[in-house]
C-alpha positions in Angstrom: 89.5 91.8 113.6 90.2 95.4 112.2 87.8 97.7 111.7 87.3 98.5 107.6 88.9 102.0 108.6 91.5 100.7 109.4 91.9 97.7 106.9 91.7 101.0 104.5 94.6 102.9 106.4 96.9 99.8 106.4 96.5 99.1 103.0 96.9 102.6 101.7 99.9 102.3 104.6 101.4 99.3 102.7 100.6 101.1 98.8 102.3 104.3 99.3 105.0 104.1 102.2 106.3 100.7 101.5 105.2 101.4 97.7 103.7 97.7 97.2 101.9 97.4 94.1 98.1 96.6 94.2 99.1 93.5 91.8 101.7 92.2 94.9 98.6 93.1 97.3 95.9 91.3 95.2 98.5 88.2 94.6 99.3 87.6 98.3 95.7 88.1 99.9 94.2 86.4 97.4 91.2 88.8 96.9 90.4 90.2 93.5 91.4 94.1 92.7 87.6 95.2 92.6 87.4 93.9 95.7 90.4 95.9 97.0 88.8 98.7 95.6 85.7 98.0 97.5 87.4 97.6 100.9 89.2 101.0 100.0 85.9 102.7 99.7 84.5 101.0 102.7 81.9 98.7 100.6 83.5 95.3 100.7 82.2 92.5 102.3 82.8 90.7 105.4 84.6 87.6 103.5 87.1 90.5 101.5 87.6 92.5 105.2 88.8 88.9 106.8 91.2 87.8 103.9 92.7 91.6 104.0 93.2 91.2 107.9 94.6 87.7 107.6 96.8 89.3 105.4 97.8 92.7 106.9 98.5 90.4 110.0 101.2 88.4 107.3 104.0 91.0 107.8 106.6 88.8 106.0 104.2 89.0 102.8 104.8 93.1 103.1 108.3 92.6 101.2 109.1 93.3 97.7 109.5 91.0 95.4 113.2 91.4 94.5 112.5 90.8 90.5 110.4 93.5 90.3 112.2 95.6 92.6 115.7 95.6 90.1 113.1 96.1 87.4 111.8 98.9 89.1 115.4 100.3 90.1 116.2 99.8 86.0 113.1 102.3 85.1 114.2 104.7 87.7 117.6 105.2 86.1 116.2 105.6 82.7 113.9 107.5 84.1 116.5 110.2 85.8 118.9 109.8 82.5 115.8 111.0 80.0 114.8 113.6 82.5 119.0 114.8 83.3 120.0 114.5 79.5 117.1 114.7 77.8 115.2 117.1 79.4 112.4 114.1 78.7 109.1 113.0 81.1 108.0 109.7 81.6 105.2 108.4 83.6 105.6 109.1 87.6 107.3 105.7 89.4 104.2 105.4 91.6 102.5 105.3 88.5 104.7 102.7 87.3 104.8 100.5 90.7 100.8 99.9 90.6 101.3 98.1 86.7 101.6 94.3 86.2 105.3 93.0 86.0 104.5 92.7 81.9 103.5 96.3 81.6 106.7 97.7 83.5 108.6 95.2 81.0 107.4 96.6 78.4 107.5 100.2 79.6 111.3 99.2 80.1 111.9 98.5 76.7 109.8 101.5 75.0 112.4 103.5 77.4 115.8 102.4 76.3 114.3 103.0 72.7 113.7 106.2 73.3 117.4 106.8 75.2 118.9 105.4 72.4 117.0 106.9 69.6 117.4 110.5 71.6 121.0 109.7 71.9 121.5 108.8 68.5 119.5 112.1 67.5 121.6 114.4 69.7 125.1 112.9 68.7 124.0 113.2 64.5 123.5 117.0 65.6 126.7 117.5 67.6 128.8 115.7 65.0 127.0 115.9 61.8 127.3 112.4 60.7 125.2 109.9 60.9 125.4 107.2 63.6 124.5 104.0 63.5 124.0 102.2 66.9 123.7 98.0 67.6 120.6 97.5 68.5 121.4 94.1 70.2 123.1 97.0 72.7 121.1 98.5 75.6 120.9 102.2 75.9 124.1 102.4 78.5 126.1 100.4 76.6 125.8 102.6 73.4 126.7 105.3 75.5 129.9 103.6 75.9 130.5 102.3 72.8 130.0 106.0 71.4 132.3 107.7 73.8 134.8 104.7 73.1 134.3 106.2 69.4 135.2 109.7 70.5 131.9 111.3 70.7 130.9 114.0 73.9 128.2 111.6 75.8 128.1 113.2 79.0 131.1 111.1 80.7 130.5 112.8 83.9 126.5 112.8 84.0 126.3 112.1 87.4 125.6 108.0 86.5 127.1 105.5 88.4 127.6 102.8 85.8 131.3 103.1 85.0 132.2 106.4 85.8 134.8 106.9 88.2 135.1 109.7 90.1 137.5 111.2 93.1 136.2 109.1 96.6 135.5 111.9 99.2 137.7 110.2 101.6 140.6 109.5 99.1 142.1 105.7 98.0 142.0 103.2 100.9 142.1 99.3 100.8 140.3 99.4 104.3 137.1 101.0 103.2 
């Protein structure tokens, strides 16, 4: 059995290299988040240090989950589109990895609300009409639907959803 040094080390190891949530880590050991806590600041008891171990020995539970990965991956591209266009903060992603599945859902939304009401805000001032956007549309999609429309969105913003751009090694079918 590990020492709790280095139950510590390994999970802080498995939080910020392989950016596991404590949520994931809690879920898959099956010990409570106070008592991760605990065994983080060396206080936890000798039932909480043998789950951890079992666990940290687990390495196929060290994945991932791939739904909250793509989620993850979503609030990272609003996150560099508010920060590129916008000039916009939002919280940090490390920030964002340690919430429950239903918080980052919901962080996702309150995002692409703010894209498209920023977007809305900045093509009324570039235009000087007013723009009305569908709100059953996500916050790319109105990007498109505006620059269908003939409105400057930032075509070539450095996003790769559906811009296309000159291939560094020119047009082949082989690559």
């Amino acid at each position: 059995m590990r020492s709790p040094g280095e139950i510590k080390t390994e999970l802080l190891k498995l939080r910020d290299l392989k950016h596991l949530p404590y949520s994931q880590i809690e879920e898959d050991s099956r010990c409570s988040k106070p008592q991760i806590v605990s065994a983080l600041k060396l206080e936890a008891t000798e039932d909480v240090l043998r789950r951890l171990d079992a666990y940290l020995d687990a390495k196929h539970l060290h994945l991932p989950k791939r739904s909250n990965s793509e989620l993850l991956y979503r609030i990272e591209q609003m996150d560099r589109e508010l920060y590129r266009e916008f000039g916009a903060k939002t919280k940090h992603i490390l920030t964002v990895q340690g919430m429950s599945v239903e918080q980052q859902k919901r962080l996702a939304g309150a995002m692409d609300y703010r894209l498209k009401c920023l977007l809305r805000e900045r093509t009324e001032r570039d235009t000087g009409t007013k723009v009305s956007l569908p709100d059953g549309l996500n916050y790319w999609k109105c990007k498109d639907y505006l620059r269908r429309r003939g409105a400057a969105v930032g075509s070539a913003d450095g996003n790769a959803r559906g811009v296309l751009r000159a291939r560094p090694m020119g047009k082949s079918r082989f690559l």
